[in-house]
CHARMM-style PDB file with segment names, atoms N, HN, CA, C and O in Angstrom:
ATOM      1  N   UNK     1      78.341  40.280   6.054  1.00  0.00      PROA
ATOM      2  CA  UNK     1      78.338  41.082   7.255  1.00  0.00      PROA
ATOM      3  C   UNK     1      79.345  40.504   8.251  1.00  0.00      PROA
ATOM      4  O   UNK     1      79.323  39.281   8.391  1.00  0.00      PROA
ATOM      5  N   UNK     2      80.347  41.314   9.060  1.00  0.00      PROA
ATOM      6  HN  UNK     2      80.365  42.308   8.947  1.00  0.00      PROA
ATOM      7  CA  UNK     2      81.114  40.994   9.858  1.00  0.00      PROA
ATOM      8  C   UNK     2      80.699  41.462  11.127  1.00  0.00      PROA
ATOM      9  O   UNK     2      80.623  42.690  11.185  1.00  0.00      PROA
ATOM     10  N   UNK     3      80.440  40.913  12.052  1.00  0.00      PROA
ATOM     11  HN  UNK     3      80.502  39.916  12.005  1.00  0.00      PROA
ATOM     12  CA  UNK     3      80.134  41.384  13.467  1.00  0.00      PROA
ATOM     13  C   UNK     3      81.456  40.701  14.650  1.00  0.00      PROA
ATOM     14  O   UNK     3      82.018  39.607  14.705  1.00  0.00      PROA
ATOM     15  N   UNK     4      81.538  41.690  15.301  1.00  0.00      PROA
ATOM     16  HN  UNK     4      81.082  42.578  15.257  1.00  0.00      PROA
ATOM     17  CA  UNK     4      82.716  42.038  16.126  1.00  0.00      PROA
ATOM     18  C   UNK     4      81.943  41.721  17.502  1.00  0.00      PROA
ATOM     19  O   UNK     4      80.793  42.154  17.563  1.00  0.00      PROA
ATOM     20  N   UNK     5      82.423  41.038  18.578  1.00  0.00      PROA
ATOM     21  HN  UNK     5      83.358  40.686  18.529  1.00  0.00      PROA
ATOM     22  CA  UNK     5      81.841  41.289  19.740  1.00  0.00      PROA
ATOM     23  C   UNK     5      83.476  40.795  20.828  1.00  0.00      PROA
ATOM     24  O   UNK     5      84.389  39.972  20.761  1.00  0.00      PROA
ATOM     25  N   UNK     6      82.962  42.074  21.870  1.00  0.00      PROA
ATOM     26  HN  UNK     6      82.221  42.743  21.924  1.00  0.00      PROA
ATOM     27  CA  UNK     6      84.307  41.927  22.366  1.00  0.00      PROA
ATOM     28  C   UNK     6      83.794  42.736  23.932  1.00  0.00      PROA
ATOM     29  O   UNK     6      82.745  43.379  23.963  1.00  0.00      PROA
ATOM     30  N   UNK     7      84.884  42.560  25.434  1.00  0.00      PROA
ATOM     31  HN  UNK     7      85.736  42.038  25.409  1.00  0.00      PROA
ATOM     32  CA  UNK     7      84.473  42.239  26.174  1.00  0.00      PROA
ATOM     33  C   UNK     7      85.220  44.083  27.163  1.00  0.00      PROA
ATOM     34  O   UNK     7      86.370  44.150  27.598  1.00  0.00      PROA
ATOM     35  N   UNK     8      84.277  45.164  27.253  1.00  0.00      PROA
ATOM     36  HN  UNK     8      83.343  45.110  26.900  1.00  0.00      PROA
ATOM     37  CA  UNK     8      84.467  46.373  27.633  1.00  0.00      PROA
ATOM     38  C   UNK     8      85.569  46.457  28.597  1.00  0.00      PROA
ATOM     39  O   UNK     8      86.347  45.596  29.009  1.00  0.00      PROA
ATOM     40  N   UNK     9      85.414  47.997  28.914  1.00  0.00      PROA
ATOM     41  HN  UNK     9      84.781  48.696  28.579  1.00  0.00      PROA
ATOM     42  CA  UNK     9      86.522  47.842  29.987  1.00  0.00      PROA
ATOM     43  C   UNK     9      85.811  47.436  31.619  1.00  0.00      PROA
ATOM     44  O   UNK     9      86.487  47.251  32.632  1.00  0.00      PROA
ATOM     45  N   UNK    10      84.435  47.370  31.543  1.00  0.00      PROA
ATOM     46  HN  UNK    10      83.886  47.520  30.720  1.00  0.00      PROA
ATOM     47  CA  UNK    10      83.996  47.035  32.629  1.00  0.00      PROA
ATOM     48  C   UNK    10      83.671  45.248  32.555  1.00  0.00      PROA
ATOM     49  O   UNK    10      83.052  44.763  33.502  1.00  0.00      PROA
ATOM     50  N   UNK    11      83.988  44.597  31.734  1.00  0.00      PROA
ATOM     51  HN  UNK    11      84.491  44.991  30.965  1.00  0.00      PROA
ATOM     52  CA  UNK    11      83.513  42.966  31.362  1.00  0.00      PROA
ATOM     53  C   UNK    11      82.465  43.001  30.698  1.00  0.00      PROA
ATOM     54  O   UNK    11      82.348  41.813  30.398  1.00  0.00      PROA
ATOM     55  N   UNK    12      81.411  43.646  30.145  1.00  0.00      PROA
ATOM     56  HN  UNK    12      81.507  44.611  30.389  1.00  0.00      PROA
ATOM     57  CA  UNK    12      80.505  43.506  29.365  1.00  0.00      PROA
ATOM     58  C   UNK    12      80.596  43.360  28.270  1.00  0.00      PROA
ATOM     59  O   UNK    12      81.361  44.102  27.653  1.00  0.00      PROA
ATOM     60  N   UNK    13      79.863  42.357  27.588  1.00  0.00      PROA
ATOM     61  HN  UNK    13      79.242  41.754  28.089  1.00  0.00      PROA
ATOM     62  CA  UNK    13      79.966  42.391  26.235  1.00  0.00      PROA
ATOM     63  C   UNK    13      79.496  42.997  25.364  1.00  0.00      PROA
ATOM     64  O   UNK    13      78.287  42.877  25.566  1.00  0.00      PROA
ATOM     65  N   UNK    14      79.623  43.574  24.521  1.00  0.00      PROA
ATOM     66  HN  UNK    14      80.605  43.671  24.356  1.00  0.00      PROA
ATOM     67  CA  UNK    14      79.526  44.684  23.259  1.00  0.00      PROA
ATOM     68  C   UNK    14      79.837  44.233  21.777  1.00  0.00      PROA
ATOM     69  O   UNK    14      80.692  43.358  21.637  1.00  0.00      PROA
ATOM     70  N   UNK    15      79.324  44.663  20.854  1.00  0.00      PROA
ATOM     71  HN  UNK    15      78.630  45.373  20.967  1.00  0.00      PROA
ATOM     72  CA  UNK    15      79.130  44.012  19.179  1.00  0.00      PROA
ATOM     73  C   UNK    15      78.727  45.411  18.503  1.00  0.00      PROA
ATOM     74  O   UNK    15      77.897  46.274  18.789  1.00  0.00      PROA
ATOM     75  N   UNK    16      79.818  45.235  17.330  1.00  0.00      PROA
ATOM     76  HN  UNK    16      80.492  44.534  17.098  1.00  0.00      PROA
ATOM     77  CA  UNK    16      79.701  45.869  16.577  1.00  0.00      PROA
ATOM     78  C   UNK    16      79.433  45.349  15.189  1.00  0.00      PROA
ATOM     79  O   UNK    16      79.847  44.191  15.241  1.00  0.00      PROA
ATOM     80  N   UNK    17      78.883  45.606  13.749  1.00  0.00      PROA
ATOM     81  HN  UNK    17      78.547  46.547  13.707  1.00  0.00      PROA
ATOM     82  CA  UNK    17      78.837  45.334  12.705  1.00  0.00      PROA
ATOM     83  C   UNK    17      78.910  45.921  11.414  1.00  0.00      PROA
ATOM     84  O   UNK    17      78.379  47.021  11.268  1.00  0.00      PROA
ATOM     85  N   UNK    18      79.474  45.379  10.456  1.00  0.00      PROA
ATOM     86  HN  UNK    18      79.906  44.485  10.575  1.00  0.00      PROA
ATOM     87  CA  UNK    18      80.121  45.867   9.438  1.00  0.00      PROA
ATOM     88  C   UNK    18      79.137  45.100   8.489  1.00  0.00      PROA
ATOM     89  O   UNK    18      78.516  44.046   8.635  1.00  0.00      PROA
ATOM     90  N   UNK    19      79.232  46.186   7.263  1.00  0.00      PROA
ATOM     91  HN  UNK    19      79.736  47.042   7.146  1.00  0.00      PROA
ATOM     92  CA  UNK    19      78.566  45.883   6.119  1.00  0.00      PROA
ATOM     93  C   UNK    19      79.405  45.096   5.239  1.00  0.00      PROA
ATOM     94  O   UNK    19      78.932  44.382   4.355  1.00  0.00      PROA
ATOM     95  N   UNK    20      80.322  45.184   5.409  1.00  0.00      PROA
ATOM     96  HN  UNK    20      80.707  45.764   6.128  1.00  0.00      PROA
ATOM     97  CA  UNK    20      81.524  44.349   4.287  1.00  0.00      PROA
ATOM     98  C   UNK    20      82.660  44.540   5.138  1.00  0.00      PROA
ATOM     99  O   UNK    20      83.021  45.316   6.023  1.00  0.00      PROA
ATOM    100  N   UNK    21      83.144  43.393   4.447  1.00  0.00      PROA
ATOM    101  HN  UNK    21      82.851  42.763   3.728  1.00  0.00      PROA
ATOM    102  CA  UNK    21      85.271  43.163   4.983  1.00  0.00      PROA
ATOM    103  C   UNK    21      86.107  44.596   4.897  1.00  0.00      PROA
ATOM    104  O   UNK    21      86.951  44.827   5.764  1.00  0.00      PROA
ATOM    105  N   UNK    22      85.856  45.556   3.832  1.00  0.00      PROA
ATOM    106  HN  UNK    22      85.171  45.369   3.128  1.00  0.00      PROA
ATOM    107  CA  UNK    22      86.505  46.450   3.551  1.00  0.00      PROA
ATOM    108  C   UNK    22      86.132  47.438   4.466  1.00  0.00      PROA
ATOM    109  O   UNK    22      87.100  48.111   4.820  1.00  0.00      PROA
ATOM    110  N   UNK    23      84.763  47.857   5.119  1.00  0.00      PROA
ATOM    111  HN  UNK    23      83.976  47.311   4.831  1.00  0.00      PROA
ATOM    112  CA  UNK    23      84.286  49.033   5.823  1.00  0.00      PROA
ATOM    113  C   UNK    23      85.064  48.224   7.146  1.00  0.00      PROA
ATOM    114  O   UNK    23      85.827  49.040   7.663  1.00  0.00      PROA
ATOM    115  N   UNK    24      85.105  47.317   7.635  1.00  0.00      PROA
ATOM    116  HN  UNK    24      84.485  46.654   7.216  1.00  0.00      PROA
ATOM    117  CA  UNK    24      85.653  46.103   8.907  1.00  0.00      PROA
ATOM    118  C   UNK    24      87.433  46.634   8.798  1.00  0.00      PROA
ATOM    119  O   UNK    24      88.165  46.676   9.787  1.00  0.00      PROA
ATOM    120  N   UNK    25      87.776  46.920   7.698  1.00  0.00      PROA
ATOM    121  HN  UNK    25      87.182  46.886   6.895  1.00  0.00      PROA
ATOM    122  CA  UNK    25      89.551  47.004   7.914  1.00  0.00      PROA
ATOM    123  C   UNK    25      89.300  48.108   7.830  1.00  0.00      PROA
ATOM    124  O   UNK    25      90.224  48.617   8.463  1.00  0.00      PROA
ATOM    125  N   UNK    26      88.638  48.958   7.462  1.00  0.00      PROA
ATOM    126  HN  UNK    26      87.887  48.544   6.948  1.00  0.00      PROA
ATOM    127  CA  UNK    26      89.046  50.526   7.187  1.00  0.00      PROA
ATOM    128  C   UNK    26      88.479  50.802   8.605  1.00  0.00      PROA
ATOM    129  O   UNK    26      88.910  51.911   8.921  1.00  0.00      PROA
ATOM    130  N   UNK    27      87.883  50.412   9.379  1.00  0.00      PROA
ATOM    131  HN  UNK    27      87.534  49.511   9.122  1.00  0.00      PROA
ATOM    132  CA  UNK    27      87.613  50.695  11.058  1.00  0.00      PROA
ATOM    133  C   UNK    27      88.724  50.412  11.978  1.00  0.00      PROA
ATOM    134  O   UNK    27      89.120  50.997  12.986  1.00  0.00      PROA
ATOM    135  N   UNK    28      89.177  49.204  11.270  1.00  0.00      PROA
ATOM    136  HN  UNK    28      88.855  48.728  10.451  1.00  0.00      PROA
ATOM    137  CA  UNK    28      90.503  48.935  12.126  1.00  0.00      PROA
ATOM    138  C   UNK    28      91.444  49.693  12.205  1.00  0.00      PROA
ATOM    139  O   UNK    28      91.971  50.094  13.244  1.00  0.00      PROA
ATOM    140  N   UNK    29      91.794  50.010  10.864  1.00  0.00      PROA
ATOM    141  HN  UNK    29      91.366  49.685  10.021  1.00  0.00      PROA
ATOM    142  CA  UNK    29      93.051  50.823  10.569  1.00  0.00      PROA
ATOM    143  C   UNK    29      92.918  52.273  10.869  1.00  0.00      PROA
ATOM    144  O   UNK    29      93.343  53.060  10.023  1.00  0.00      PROA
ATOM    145  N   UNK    30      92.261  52.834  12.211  1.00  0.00      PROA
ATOM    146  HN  UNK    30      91.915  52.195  12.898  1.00  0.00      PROA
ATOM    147  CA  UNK    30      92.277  53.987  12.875  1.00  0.00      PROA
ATOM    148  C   UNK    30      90.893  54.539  13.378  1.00  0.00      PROA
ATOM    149  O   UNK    30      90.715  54.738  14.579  1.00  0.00      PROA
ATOM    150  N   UNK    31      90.386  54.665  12.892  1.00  0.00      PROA
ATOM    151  HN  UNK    31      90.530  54.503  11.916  1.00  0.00      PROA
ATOM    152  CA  UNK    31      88.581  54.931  12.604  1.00  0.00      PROA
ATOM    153  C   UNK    31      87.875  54.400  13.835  1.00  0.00      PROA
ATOM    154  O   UNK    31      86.751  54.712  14.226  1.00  0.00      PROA
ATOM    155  N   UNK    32      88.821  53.450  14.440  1.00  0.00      PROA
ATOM    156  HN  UNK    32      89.734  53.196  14.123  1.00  0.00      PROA
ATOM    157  CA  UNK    32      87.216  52.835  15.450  1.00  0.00      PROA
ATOM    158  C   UNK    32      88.139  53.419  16.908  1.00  0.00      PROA
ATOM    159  O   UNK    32      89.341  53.535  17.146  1.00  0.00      PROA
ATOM    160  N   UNK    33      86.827  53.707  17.720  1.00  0.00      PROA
ATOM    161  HN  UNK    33      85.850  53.613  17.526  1.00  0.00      PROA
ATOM    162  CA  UNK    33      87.070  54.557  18.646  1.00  0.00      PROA
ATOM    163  C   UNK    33      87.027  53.506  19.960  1.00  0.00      PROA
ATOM    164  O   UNK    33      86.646  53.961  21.038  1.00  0.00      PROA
ATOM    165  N   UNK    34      87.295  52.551  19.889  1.00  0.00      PROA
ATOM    166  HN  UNK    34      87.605  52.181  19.013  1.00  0.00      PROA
ATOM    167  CA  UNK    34      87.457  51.960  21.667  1.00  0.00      PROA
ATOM    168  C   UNK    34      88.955  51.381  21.654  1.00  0.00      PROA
ATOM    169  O   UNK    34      89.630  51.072  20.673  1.00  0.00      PROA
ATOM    170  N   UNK    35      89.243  51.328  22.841  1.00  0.00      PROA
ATOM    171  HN  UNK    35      88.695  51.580  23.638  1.00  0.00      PROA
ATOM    172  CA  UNK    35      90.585  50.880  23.260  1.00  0.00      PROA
ATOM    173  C   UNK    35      90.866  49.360  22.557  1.00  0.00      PROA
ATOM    174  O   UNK    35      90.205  48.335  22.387  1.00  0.00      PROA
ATOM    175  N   UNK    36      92.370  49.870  22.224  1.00  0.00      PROA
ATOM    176  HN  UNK    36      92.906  50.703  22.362  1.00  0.00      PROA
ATOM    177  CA  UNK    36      93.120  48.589  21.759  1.00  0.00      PROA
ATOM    178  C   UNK    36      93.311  47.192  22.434  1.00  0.00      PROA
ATOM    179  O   UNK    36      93.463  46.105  21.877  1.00  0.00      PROA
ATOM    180  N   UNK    37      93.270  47.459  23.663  1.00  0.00      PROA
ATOM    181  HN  UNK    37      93.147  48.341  24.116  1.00  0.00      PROA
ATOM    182  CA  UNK    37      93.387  46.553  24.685  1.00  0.00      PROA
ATOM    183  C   UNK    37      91.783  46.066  25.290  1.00  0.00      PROA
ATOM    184  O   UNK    37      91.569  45.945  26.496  1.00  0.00      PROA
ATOM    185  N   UNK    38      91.065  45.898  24.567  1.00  0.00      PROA
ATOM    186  HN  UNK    38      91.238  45.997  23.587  1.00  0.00      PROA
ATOM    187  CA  UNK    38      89.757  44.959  24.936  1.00  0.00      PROA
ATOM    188  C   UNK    38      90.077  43.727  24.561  1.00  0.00      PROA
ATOM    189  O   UNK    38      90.911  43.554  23.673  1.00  0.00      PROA
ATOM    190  N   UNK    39      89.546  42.841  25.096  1.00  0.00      PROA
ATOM    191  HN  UNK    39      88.868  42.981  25.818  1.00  0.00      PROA
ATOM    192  CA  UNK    39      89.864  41.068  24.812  1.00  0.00      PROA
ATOM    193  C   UNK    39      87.992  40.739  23.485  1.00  0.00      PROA
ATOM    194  O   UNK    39      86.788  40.844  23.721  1.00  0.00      PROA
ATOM    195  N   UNK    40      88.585  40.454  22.560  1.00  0.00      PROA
ATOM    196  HN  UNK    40      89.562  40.369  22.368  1.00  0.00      PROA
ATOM    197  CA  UNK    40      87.643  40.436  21.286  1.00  0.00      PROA
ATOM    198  C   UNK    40      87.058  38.409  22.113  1.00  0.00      PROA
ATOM    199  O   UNK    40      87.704  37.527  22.679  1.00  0.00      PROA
ATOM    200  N   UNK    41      85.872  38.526  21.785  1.00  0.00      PROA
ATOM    201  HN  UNK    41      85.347  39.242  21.325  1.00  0.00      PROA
ATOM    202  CA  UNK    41      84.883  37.528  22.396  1.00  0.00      PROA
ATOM    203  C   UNK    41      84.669  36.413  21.151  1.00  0.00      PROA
ATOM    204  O   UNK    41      84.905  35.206  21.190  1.00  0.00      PROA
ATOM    205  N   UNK    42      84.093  37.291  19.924  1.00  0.00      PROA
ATOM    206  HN  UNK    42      83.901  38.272  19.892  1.00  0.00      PROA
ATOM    207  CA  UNK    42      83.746  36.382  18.944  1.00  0.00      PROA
ATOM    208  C   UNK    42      83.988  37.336  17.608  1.00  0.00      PROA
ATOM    209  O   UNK    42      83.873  38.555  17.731  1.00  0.00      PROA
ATOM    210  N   UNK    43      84.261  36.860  16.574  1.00  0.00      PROA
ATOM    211  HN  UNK    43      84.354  35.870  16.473  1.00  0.00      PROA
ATOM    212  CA  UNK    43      84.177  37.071  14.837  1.00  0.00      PROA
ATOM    213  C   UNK    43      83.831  36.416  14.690  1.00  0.00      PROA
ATOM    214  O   UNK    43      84.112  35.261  15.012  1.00  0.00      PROA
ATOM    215  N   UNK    44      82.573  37.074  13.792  1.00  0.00      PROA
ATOM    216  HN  UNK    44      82.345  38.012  13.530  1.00  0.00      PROA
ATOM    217  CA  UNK    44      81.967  36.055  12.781  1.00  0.00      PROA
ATOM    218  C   UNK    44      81.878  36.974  11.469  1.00  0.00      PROA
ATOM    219  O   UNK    44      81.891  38.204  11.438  1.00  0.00      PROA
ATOM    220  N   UNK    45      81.775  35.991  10.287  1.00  0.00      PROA
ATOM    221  HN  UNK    45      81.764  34.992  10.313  1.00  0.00      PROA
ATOM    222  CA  UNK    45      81.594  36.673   8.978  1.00  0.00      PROA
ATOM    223  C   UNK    45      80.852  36.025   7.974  1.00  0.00      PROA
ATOM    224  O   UNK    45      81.480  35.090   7.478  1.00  0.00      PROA
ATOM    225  N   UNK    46      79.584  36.226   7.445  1.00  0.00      PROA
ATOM    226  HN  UNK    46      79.074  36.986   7.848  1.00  0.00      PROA
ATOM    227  CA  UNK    46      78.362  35.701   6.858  1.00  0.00      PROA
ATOM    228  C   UNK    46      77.939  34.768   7.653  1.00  0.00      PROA
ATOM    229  O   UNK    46      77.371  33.891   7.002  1.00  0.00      PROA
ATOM    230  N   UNK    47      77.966  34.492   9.123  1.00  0.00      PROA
ATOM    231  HN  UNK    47      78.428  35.204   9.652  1.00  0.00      PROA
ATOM    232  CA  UNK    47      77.552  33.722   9.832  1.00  0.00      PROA
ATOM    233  C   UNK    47      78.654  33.238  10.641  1.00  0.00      PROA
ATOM    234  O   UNK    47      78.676  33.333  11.869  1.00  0.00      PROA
ATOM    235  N   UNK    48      79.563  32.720   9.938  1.00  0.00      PROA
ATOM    236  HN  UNK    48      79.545  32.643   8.941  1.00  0.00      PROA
ATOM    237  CA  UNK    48      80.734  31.908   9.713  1.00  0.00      PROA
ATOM    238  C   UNK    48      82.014  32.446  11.200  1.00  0.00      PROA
ATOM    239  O   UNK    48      82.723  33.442  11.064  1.00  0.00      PROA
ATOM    240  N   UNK    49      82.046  31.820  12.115  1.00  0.00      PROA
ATOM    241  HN  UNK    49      81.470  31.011  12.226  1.00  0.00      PROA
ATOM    242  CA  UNK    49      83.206  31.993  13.187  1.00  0.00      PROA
ATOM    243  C   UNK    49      84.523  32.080  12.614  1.00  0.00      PROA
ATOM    244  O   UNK    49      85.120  31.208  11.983  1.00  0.00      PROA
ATOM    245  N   UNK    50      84.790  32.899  12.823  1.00  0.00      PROA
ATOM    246  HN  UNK    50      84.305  33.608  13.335  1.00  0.00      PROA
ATOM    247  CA  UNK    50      86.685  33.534  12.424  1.00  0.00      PROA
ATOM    248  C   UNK    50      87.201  32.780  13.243  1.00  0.00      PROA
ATOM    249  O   UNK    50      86.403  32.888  14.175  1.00  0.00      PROA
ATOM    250  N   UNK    51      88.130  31.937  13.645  1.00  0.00      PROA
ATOM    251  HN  UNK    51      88.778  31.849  12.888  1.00  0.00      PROA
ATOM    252  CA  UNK    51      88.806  31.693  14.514  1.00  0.00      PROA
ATOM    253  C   UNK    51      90.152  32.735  15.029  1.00  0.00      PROA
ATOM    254  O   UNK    51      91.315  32.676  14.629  1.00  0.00      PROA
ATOM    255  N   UNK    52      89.523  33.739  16.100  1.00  0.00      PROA
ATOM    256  HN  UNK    52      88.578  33.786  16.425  1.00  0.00      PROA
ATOM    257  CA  UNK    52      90.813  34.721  16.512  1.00  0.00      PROA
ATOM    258  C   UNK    52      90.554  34.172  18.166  1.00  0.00      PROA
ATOM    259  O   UNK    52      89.792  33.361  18.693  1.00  0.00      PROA
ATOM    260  N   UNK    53      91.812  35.249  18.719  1.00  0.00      PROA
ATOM    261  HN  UNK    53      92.431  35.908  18.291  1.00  0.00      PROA
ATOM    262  CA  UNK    53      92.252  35.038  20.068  1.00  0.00      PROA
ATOM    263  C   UNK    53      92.720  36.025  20.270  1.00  0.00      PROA
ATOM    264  O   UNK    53      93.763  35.977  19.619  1.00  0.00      PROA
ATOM    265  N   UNK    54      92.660  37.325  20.946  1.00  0.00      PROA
ATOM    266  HN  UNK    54      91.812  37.364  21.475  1.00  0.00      PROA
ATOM    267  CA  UNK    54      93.348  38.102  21.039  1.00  0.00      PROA
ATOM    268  C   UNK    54      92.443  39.292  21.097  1.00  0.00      PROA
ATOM    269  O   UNK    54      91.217  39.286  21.205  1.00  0.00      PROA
ATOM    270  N   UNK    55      93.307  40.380  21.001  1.00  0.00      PROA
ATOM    271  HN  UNK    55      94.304  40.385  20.913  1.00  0.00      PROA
ATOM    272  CA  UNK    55      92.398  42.045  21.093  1.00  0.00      PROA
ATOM    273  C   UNK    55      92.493  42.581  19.983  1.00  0.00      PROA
ATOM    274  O   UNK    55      93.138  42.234  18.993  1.00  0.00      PROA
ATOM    275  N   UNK    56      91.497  43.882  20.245  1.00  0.00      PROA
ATOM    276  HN  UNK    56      90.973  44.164  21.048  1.00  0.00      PROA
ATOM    277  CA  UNK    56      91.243  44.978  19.128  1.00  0.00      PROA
ATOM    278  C   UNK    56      92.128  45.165  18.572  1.00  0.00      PROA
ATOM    279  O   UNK    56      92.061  45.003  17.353  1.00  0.00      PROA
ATOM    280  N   UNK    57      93.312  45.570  19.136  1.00  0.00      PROA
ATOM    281  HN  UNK    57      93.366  45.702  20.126  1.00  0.00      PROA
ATOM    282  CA  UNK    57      94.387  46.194  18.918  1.00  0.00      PROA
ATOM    283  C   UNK    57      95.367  45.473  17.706  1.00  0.00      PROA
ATOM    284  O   UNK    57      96.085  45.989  16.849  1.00  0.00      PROA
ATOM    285  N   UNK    58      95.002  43.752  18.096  1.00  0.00      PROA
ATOM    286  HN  UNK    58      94.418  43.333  18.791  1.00  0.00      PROA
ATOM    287  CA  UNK    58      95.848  43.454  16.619  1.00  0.00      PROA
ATOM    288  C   UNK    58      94.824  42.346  15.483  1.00  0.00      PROA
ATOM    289  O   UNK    58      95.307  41.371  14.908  1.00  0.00      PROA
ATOM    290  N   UNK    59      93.547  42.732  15.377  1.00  0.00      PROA
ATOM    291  HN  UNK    59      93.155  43.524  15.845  1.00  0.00      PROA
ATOM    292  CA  UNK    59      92.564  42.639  14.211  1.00  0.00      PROA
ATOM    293  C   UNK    59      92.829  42.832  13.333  1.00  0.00      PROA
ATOM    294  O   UNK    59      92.728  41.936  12.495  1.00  0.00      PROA
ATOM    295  N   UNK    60      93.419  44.332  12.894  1.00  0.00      PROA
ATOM    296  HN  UNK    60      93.500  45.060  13.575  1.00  0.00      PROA
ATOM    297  CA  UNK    60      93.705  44.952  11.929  1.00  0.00      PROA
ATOM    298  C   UNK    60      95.067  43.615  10.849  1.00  0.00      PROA
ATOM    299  O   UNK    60      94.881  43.457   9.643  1.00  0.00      PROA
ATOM    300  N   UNK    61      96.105  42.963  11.490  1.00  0.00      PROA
ATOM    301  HN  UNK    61      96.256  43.091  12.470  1.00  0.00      PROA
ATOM    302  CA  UNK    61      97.371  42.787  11.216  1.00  0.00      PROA
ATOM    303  C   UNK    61      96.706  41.227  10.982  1.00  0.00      PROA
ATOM    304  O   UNK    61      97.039  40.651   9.946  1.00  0.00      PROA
ATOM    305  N   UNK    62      95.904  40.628  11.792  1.00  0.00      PROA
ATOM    306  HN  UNK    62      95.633  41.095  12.633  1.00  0.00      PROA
ATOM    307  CA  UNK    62      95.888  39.138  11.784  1.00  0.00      PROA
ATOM    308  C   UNK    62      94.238  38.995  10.784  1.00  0.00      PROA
ATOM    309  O   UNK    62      93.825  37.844  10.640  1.00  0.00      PROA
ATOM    310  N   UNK    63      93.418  40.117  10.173  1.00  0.00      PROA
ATOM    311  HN  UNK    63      93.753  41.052  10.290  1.00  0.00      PROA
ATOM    312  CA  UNK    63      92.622  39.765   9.410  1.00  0.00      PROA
ATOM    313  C   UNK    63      92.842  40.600   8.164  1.00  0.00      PROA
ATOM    314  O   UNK    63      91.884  40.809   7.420  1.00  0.00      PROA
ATOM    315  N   UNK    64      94.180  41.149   7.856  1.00  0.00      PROA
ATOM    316  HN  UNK    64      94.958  40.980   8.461  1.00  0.00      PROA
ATOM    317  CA  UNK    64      94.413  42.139   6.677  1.00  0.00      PROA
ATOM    318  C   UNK    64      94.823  40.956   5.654  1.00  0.00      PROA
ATOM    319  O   UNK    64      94.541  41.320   4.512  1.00  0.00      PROA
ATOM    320  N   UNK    65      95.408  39.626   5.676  1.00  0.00      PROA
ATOM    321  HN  UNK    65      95.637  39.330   6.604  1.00  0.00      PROA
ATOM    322  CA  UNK    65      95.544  38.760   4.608  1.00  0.00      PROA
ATOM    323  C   UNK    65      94.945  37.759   5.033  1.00  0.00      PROA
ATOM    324  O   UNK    65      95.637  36.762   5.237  1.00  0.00      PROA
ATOM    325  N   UNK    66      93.766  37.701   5.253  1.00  0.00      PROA
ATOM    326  HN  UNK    66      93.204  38.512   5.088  1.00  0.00      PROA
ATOM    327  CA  UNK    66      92.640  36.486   5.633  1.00  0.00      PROA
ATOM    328  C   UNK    66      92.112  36.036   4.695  1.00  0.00      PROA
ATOM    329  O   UNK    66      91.324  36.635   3.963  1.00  0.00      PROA
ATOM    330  N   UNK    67      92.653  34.385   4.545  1.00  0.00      PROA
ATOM    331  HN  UNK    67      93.293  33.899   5.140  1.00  0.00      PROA
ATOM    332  CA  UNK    67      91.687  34.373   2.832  1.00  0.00      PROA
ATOM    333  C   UNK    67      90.245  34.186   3.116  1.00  0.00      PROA
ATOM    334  O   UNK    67      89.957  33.195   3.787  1.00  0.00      PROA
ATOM    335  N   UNK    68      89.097  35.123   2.643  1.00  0.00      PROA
ATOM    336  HN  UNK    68      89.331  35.928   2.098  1.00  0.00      PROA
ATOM    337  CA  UNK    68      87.994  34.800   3.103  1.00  0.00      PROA
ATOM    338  C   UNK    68      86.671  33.635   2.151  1.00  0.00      PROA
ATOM    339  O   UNK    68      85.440  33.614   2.155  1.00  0.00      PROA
ATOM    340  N   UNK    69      87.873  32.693   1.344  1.00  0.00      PROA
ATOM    341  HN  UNK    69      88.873  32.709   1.341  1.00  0.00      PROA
ATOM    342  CA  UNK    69      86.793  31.949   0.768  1.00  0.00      PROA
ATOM    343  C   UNK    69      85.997  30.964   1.470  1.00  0.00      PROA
ATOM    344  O   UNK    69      84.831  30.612   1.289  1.00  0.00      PROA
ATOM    345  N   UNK    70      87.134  30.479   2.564  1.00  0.00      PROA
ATOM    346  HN  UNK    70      88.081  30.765   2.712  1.00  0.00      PROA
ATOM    347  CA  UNK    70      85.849  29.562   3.503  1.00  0.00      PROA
ATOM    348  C   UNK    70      85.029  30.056   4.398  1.00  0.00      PROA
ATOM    349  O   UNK    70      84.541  29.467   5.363  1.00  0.00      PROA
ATOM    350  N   UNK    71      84.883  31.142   4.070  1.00  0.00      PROA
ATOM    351  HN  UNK    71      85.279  31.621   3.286  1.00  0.00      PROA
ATOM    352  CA  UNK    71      83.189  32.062   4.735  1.00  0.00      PROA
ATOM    353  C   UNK    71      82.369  32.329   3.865  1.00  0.00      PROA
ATOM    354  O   UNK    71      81.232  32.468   4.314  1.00  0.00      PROA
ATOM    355  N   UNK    72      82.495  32.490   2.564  1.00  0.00      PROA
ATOM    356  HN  UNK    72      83.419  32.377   2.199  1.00  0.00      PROA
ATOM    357  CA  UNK    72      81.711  33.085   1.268  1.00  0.00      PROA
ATOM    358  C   UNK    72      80.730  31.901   1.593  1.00  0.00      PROA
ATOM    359  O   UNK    72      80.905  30.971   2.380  1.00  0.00      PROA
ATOM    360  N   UNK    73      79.448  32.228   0.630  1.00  0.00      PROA
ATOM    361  HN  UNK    73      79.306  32.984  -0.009  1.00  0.00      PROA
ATOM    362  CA  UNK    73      78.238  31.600   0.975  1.00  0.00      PROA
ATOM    363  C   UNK    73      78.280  30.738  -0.457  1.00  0.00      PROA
ATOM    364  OT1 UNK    73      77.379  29.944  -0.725  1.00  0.00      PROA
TER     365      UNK     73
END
C-alpha cells in the first residue's frame, strides 16, 4: 500500500492511498484530480518512508524508476 499525504491549497493536510505501485503511477500519470502544485508532506510504501521533497506535480517522473526493493517486506 502506498499512501500519499500532502499539504492543500488551504495548509491542511490530506492522504490519499493506493492499493499497489501501479494503481499509484497510473493516478499520477493524469487520473488524479488535485493541483500539481501542492507541497507532498510524506510517502510511504508498505510502511516504509520514500524519501521525496517536492510536489504532486513531479511524483509521477521521480517515482516512475524507483527501485522498490528496499520497501518490499
Amino acid at each position: 500500500m502506498i499512501k500519499l499525504k500532502y499539504l492543500d491549497s488551504y495548509k491542511i493536510e490530506r492522504s490519499l492511498a493506493f492499493d499497489n505501485f501501479d494503481e499509484f503511477l497510473l493516478a499520477l500519470s493524469g487520473c488524479l484530480t488535485i493541483p500539481d502544485n501542492l507541497k507532498v508532506v510524506s510517502l510511504t510504501y508498505n510502511g516504509k518512508e520514500i524519501p521525496y521533497d517536492g510536489v504532486i506535480g513531479d511524483l509521477y517522473r521521480g517515482m516512475s524508476g524507483l527501485d522498490l526493493a528496499p520497501y518490499q517486506d
